[in-house]
C-alpha positions as CSV (number, residue, x, y, z in Angstrom):
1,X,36.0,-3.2,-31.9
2,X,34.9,-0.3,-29.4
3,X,36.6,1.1,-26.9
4,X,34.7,3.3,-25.1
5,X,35.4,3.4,-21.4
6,X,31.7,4.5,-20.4
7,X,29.4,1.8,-22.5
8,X,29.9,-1.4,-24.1
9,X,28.3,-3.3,-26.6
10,X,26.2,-5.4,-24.1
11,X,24.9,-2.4,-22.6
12,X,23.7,-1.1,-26.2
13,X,21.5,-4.5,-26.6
14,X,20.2,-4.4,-23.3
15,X,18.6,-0.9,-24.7
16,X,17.2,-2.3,-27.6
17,X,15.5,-5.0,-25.4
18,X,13.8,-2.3,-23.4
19,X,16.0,-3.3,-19.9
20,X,17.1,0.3,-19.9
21,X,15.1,2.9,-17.9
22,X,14.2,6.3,-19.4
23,X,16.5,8.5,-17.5
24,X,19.7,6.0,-18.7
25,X,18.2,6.1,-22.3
26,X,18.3,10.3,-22.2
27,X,22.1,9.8,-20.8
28,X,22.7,7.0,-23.6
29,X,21.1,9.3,-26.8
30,X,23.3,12.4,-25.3
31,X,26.4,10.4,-25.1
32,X,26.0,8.9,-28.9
33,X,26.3,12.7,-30.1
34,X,30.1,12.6,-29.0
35,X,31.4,9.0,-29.5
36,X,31.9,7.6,-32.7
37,X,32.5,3.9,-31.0
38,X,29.1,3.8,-29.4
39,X,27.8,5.0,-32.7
40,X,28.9,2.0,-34.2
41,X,28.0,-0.3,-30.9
42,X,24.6,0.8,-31.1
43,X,23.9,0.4,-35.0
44,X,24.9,-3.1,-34.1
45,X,23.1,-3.7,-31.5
46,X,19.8,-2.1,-33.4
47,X,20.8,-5.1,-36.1
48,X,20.7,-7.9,-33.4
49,X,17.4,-6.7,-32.0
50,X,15.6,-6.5,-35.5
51,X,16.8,-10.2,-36.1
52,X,15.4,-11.1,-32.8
53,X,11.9,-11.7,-34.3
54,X,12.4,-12.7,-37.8
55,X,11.3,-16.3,-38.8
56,X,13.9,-18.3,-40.3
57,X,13.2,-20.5,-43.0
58,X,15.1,-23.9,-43.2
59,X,18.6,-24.5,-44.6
60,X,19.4,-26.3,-48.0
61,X,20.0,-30.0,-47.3
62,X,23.2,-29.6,-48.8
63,X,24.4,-27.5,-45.5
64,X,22.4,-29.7,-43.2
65,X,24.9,-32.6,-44.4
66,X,28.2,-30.3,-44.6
67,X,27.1,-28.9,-40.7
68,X,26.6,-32.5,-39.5
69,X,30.0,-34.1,-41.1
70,X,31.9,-31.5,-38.6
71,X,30.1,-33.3,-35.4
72,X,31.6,-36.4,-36.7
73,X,34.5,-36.8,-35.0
74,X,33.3,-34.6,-32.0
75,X,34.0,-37.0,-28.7
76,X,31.6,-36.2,-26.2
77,X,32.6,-35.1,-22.9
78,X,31.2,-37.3,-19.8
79,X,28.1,-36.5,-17.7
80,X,27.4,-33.4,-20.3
81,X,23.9,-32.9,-22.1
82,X,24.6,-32.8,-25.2
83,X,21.7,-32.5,-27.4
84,X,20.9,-28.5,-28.6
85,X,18.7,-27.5,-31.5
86,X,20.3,-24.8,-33.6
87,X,17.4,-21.9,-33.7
88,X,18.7,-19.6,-35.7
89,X,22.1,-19.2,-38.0
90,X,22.4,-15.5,-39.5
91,X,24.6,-17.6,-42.2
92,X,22.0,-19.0,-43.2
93,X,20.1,-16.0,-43.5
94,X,19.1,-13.9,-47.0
95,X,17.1,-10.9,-45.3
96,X,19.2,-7.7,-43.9
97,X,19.8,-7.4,-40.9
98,X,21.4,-10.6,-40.4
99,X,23.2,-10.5,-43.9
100,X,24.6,-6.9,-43.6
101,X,27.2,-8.5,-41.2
102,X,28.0,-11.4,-43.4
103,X,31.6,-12.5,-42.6
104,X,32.3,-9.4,-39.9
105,X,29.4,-10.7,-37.3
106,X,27.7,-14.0,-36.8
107,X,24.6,-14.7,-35.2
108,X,23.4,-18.6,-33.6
109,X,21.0,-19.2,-31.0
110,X,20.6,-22.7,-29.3
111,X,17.8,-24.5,-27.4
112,X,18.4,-26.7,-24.8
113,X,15.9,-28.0,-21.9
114,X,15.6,-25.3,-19.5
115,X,18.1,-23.2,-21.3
116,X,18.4,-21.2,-24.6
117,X,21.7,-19.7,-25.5
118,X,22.5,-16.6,-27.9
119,X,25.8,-16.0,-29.5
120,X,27.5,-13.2,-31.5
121,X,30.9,-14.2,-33.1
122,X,32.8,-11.0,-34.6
123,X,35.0,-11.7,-36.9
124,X,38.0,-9.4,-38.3
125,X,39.0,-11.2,-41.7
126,X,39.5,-15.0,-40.9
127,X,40.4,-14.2,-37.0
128,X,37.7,-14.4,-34.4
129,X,37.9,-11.4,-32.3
130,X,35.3,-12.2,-29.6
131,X,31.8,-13.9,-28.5
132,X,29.1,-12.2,-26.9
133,X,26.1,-14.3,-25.8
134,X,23.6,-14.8,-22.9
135,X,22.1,-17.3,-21.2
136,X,18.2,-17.5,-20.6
137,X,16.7,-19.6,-18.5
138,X,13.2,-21.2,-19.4
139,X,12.3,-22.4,-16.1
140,X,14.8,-21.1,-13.5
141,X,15.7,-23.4,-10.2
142,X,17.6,-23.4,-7.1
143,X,21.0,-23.7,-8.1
144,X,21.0,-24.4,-12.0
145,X,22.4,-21.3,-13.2
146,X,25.6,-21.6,-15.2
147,X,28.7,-21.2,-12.9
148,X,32.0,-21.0,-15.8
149,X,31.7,-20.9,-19.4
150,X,34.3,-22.8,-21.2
151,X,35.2,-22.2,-24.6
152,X,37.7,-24.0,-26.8
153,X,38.8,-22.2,-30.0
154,X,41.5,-24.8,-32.2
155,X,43.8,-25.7,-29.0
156,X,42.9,-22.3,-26.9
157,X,40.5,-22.6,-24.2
158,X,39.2,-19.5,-22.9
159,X,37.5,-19.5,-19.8
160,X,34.9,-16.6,-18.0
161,X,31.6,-16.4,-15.7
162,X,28.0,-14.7,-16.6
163,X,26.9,-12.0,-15.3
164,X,23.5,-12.1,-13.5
165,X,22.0,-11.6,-16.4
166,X,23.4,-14.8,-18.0
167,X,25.4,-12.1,-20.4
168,X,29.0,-13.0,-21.4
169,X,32.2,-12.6,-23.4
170,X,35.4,-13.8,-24.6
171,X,37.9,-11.9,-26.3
172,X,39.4,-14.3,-28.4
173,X,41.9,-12.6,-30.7
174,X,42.8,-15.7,-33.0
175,X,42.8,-17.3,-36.5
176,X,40.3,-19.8,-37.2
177,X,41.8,-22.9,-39.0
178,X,38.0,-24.3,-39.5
179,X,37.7,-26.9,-36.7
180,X,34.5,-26.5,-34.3
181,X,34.2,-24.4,-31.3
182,X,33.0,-25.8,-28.5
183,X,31.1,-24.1,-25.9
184,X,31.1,-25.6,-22.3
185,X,28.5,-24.5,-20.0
186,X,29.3,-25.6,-16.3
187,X,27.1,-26.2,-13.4
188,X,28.1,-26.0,-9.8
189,X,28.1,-29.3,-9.7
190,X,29.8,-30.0,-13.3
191,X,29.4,-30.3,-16.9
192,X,25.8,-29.8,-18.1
193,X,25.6,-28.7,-21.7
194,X,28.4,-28.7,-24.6
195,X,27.3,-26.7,-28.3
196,X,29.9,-27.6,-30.7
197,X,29.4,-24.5,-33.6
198,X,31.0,-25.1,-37.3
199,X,33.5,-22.5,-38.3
């Protein structure tokens, strides 16, 4: 993981989107020439931007059934929305970039109503070191954002808030033992959406 005091790895997609003006770009490009972390931060976040807009072709039925035997005994949380369509997996993916990160970096992006949600899980071995995600808003309204972001890894629950951006992160830090994650999202006034994601 980088550790560069000046830029992080949020910072480096938000280039590759374009939401970077030109004089930060010229400071970005001169800065790459002396810091081998950015280096690496930024050839990631080229990877996640280049998967942005590929079209992903449906899994086997074999995985469909093995991803929805994990929901089974999922228990759902009260007053929480908890219907998501899974977009995109880069697991499920055969075409680089998503591939190139296979078992290091793992892409998933839901749809909800009025909200779609983009993860990065990076993985060190069999240990989750951190999610990075962001929440969009299809059709923002007074007082629907996201207030706290909840996320429960085996019996660790890891708590943080967006930014105004909808960007987030845990550091996690943890073996995996194969259950779920599950991914609060919290309203103001409470629970509104819960993604449970198959380790």
């Amino acid at each position: 993981m980088a550790t560069c005091e000046e830029y992080n790895l949020l910072q480096w997609i938000a280039r590759e989107r374009g939401q970077v003006d030109g004089a930060e770009i010229l400071r970005m490009d001169a800065h790459l020439q002396s810091c081998a972390d950015c280096r690496e931060d930024a050839e990631l976040a080229r990877k996640i931007s280049k998967s942005d807009n590929m079209v992903h072709a449906e899994p086997p039925e074999s995985w469909v059934r093995e991803a929805a035997a994990q929901f089974e005994s999922f228990v759902p949380i009260d007053n929480a929305l908890l219907i998501a369509e899974l977009i995109s997996d880069s697991y499920l993916e055969n075409a680089e970039p998503l591939r190139a990160g296979l078992m290091t970096n793992r892409k998933l992006r839901f749809d909800l109503p009025d909200l779609q949600i983009e993860l990065l899980l990076e993985y060190s071995g069999p240990q989750l070191e951190m999610v990075i995600g962001q929440l969009l808003l299809q059709h923002p309204r007074k007082g629907n954002h996201v207030q706290v972001l909840e996320l429960k890894a085996d019996d660790k629950i890891f708590t943080t808030k967006p930014t105004e951006l909808g960007e987030f992160l845990f550091s996690i830090g943890t073996p995996l033992t194969g259950s779920p994650l599950e991914l609060k999202c919290i309203l103001k006034e409470g629970p509104c959406a819960v993604l449970v994601i198959p380790c």
